[in-house]
C-alpha positions in Angstrom: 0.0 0.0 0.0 1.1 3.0 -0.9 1.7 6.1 1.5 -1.2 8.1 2.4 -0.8 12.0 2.4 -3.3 12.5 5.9 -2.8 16.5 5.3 -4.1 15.9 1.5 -7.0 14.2 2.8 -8.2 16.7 4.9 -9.0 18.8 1.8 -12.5 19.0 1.4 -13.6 17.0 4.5 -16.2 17.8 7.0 -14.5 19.2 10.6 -14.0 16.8 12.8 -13.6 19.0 16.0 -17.4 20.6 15.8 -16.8 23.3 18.6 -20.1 24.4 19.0 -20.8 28.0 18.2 -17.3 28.0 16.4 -17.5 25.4 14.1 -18.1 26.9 10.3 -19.0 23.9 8.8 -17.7 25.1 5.7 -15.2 21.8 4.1 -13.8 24.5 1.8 -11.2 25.8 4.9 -10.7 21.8 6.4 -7.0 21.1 7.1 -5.4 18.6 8.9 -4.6 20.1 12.8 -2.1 18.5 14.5 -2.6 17.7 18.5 0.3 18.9 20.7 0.9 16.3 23.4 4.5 16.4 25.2 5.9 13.4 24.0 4.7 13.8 20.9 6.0 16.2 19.5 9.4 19.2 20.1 9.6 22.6 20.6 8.9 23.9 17.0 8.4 20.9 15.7 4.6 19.2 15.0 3.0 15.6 15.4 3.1 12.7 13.1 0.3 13.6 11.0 -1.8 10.7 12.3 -2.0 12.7 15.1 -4.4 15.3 13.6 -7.9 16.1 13.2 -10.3 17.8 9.9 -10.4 20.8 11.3 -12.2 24.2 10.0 -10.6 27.0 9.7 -12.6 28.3 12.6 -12.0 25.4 14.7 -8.2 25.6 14.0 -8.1 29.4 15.2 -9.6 27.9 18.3 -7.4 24.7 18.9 -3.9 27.1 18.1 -5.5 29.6 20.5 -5.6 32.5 17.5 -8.4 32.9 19.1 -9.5 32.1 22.7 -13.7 32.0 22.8 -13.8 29.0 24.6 -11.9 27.1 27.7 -8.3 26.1 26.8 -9.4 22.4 28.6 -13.0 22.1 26.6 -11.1 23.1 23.2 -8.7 20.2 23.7 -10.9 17.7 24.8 -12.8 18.1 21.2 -9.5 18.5 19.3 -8.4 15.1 20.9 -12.0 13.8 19.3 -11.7 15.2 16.5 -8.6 13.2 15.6 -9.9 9.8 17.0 -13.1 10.7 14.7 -10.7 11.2 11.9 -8.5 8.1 12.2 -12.0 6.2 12.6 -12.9 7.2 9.1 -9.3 6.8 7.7 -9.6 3.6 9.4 -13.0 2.9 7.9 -11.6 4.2 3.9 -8.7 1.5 4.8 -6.1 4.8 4.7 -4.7 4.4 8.4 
């Protein structure tokens, strides 16, 4: 099997992350946003792309903290569900 390109997949997606009042909903602005977890990852340095999420662009302001509408713990906890919910359907597509 050849490798799969999980930040080209993202394109076009529904948002996985679905922060409620946040969300845009719009698959036009999905990307693939990586979950920072010590361990992980290094300073300046991002995730394995496994470890990331269909995100909107609105969502993705949230998660970075571009912006900061909602609680820092809340915001993570749906980031972290957005990326199982993603690697469920890459799972599901046979990609992961």
């Amino acid at each position: 099997m050849s490798k799969v390109n999980y930040r080209k997949e993202a394109k076009g997606r529904e948002c996985q992350v679905r922060l409620p009042g946040i969300c845009n909903h719009n698959s036009e602005t999905v990307v693939l946003a990586h979950y920072r977890l010590a361990g992980l990852n290094g300073f300046g340095m991002k995730p394995d792309d496994i470890f990331g999420a269909w995100c909107c662009s609105s969502c993705h302001d949230e998660c970075d903290r571009r912006t900061r509408i909602m609680d820092n713990e809340y915001v993570r906890l749906a980031h972290a569900e957005g990326v199982l919910r993603t690697q469920a359907i890459l799972r599901k597509e046979g990609k992961l």
